[in-house]
C-alpha positions as a Markdown table, in Angstrom:
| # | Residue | x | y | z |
|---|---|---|---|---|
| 1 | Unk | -71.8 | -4.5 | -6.1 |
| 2 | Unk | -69.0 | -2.7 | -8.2 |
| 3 | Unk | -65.9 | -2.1 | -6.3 |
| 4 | Unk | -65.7 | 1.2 | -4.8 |
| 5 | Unk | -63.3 | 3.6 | -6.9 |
| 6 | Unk | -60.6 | 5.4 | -5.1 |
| 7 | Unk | -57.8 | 8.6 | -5.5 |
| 8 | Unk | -55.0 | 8.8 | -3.6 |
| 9 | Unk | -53.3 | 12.0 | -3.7 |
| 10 | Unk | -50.2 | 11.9 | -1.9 |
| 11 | Unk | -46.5 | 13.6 | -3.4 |
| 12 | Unk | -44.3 | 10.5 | -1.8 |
| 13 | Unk | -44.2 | 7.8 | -4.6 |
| 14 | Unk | -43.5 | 5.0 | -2.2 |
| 15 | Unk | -46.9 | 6.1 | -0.1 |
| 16 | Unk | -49.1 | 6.2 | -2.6 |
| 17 | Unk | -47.9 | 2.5 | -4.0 |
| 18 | Unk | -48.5 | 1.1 | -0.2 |
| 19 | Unk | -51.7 | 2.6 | 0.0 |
| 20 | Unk | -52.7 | 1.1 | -3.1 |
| 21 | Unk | -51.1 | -2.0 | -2.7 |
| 22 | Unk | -53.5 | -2.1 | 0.6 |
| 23 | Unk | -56.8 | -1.0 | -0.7 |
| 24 | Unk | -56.6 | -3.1 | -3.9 |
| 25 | Unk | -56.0 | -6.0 | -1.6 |
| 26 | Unk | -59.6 | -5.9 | -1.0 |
| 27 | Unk | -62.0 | -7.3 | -3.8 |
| 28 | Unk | -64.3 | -3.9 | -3.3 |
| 29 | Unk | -61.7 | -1.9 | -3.3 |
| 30 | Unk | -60.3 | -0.3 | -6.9 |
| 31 | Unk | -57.7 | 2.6 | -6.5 |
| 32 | Unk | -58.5 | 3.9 | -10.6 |
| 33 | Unk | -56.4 | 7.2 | -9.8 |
| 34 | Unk | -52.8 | 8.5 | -8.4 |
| 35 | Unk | -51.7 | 12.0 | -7.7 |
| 36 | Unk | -48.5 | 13.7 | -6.5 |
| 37 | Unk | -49.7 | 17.3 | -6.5 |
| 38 | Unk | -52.7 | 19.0 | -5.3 |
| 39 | Unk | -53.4 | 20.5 | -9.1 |
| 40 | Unk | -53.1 | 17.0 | -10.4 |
| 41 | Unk | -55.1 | 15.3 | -7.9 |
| 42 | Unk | -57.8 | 18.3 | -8.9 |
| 43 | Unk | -57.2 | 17.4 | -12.4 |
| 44 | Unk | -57.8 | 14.1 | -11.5 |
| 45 | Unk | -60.7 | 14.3 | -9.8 |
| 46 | Unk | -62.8 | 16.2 | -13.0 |
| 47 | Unk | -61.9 | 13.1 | -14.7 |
| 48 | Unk | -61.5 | 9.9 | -13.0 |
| 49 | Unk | -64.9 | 11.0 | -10.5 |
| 50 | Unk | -63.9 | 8.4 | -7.8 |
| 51 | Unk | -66.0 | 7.7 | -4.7 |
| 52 | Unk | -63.7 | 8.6 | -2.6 |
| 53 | Unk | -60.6 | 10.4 | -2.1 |
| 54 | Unk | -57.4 | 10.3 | 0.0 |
| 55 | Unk | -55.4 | 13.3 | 0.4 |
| 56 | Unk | -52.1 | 14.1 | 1.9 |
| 57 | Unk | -52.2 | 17.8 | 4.4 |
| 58 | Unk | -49.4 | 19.0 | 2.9 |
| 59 | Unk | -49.0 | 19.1 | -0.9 |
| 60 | Unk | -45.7 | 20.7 | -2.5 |
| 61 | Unk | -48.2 | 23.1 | -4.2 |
| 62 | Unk | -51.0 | 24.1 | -1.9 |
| 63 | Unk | -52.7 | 22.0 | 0.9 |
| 64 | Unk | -55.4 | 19.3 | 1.3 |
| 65 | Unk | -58.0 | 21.4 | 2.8 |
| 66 | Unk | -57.5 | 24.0 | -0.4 |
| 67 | Unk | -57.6 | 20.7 | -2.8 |
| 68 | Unk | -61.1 | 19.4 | -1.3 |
| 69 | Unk | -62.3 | 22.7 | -1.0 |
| 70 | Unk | -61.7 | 23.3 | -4.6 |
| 71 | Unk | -63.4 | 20.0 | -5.5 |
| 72 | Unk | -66.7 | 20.3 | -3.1 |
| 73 | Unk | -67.4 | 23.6 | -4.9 |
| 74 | Unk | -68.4 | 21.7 | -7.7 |
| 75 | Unk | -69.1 | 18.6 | -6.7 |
| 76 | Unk | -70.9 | 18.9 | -2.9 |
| 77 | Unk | -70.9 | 14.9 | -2.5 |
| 78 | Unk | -67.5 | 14.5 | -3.4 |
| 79 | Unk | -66.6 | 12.5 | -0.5 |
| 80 | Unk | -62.6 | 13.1 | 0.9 |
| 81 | Unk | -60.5 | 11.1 | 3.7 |
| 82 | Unk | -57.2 | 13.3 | 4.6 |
| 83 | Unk | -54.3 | 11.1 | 5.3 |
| 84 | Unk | -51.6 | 12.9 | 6.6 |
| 85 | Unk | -49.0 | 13.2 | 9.5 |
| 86 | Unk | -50.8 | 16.0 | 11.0 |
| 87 | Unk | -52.6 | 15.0 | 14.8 |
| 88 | Unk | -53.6 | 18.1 | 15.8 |
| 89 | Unk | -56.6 | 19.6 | 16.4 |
| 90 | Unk | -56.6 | 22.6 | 14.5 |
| 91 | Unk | -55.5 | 20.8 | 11.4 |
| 92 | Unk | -58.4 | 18.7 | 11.3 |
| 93 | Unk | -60.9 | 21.2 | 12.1 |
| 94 | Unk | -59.6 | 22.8 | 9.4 |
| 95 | Unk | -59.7 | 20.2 | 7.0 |
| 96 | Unk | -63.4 | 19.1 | 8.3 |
| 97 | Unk | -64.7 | 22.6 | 8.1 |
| 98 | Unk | -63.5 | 22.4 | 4.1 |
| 99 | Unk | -65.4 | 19.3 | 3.9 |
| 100 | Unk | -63.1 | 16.2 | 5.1 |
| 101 | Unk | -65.4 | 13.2 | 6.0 |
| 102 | Unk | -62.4 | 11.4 | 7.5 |
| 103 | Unk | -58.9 | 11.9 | 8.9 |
| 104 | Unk | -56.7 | 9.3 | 9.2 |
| 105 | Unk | -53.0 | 9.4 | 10.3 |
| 106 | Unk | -50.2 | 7.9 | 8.3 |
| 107 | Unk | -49.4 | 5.7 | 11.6 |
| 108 | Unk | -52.9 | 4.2 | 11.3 |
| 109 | Unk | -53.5 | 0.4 | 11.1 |
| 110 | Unk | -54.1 | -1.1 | 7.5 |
| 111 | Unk | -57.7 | -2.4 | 9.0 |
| 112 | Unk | -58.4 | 1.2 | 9.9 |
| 113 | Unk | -57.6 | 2.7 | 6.4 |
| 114 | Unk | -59.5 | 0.4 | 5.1 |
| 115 | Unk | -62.9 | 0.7 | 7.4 |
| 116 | Unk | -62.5 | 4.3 | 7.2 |
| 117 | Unk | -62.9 | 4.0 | 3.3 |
| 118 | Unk | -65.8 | 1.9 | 3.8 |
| 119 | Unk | -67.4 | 4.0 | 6.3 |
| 120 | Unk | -67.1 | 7.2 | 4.6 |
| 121 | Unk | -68.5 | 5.9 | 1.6 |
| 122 | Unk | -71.6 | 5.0 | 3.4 |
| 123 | Unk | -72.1 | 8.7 | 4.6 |
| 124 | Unk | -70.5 | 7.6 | 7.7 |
| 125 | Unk | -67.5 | 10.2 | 9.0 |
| 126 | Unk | -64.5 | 8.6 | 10.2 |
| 127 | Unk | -61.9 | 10.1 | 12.9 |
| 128 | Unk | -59.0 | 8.6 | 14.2 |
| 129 | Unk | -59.1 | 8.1 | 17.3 |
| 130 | Unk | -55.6 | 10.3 | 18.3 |
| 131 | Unk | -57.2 | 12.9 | 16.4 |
| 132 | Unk | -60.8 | 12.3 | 18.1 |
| 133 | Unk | -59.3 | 13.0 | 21.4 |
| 134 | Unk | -57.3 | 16.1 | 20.2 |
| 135 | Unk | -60.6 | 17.6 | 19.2 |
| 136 | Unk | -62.5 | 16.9 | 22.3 |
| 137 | Unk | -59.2 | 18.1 | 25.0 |
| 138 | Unk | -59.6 | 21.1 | 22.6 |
| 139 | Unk | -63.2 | 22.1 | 22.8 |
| 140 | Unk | -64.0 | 25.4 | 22.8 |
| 141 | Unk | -60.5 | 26.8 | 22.7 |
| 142 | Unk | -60.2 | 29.7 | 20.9 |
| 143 | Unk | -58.8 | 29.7 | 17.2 |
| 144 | Unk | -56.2 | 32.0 | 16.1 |
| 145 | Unk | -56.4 | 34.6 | 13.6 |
| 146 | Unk | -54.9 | 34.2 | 9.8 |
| 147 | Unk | -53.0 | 37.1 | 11.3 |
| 148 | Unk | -52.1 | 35.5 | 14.4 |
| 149 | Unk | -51.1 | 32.6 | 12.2 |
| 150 | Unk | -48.6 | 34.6 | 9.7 |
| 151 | Unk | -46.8 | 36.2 | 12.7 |
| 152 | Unk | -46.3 | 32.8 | 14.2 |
| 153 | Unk | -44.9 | 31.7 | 10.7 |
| 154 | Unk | -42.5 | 34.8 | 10.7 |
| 155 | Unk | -41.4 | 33.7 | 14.2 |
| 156 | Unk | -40.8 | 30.0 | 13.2 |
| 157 | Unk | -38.7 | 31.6 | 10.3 |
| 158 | Unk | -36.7 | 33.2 | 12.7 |
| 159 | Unk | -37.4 | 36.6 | 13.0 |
| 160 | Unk | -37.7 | 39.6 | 15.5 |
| 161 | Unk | -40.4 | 42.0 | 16.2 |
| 162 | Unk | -39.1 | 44.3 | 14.2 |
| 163 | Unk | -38.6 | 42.2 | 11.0 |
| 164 | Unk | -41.8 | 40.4 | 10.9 |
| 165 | Unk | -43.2 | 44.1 | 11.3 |
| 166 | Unk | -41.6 | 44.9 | 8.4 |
| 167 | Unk | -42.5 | 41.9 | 6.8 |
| 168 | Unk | -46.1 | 42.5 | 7.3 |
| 169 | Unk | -46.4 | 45.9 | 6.6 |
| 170 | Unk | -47.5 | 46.6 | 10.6 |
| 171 | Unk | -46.0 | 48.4 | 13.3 |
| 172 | Unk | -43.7 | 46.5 | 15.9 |
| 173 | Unk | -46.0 | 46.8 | 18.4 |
| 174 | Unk | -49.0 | 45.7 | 16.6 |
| 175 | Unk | -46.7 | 42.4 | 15.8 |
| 176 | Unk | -46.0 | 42.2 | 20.1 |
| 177 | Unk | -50.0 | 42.7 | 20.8 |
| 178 | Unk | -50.8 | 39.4 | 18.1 |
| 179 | Unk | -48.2 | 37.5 | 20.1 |
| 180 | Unk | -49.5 | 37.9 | 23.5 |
| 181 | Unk | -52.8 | 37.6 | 22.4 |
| 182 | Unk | -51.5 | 34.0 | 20.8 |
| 183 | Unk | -49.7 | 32.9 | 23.5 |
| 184 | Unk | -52.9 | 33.7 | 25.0 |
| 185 | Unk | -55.3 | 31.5 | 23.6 |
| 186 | Unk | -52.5 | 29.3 | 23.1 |
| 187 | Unk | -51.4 | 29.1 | 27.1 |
| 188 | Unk | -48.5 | 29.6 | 26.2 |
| 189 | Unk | -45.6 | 31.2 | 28.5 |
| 190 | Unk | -42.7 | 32.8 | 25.7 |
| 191 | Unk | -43.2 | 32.9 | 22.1 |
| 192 | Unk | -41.1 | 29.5 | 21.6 |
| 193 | Unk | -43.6 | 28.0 | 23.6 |
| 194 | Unk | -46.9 | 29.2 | 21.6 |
| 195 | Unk | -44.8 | 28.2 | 18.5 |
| 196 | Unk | -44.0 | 24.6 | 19.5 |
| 197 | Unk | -47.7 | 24.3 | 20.9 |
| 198 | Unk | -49.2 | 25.8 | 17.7 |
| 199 | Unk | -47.2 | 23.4 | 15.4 |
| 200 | Unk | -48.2 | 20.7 | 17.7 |
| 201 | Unk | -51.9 | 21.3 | 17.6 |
| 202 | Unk | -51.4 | 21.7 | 13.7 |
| 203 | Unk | -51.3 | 25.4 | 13.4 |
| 204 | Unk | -48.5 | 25.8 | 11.6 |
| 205 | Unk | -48.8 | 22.7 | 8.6 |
């Protein structure tokens, strides 16, 4: 059998080289591809047509969900694995709903990287565990709003009612009814406390 091809976009240099250094360690394993950026790793892609695909979350140009979204519109059976920092819930749903077949964390075990490859090349998805039991505490909760979202943003940049109401082009008070109905859904108490709980859960990337 030919060695399963591999892309690893990831925009730390050092990463990507340990990656590769681990998957190439294994005789049907062949990383053909590198990427720092999520255009390049697109780029990539259209060329190199690996089997499978590890990408970073966060990408100095636009996310991992965007980059295998992108890709999947062309090419349904691309197959991705996102291998990020990111444990939270809502980052993963996110990235499964735009077609992740795995997500790994950067903390996982070299065995695990390297099964998870395996697995999701056989059709097989692959969570990690941490990640697994984020999604399944998390069940039914409500998702926020891209709304919801971009006033939690303004408040993690530091700003008031007022300001992120200017920002947004809304009225103050329609900025103070989307945070009480986030720190609704969120369980949240104050406003720091839906912001630390929303970057927690992955939110906020």
């Amino acid at each position: 059998m030919p060695a399963l091809r591999i892309l690893v976009i990831d925009d730390h240099p050092l990463f990507r080289a340990g990656v590769t250094a681990i998957l190439t360690s294994e005789s049907d394993l062949h990383v053909v591809g590198e990427a720092g950026t999520g255009m390049e790793g697109i780029a990539a892609f259209r060329v190199l047509r690996p089997d499978v695909t590890l990408v970073d979350l966060k990408l100095p140009d636009m996310d991992g969900d965007k980059v295998i979204a992108t890709v999947r519109k062309d090419e349904p059976e691309a197959r991705f694995i996102v291998l990020t920092t990111y444990g939270g819930d809502a980052a993963a749903r996110r990235s499964i709903s735009a077609g992740a077949h795995g997500y790994l964390l950067k903390t996982s075990l070299i065995n695990e990287l390297i099964a998870a490859v395996r697995s999701v090349h056989a059709g097989r998805p692959y969570i990690s565990p941490a990640v697994g039991k984020e999604l399944s505490e998390h069940r039914g909760d409500e998702c926020l709003t891209e709304r919801e979202i971009e006033v939690l943003r303004a408040v993690a940049a530091g700003l008031e009612n007022k300001q992120i109401a200017r920002k947004l082009g809304i009225s103050a008070d329609t900025v103070k009814e989307h945070l009480s109905r986030t720190m609704a859904k969120l369980h949240a108490s104050n406003r720091s406390h839906a912001l630390a709980i929303a970057l927690s859960r992955g939110f906020l990337p």
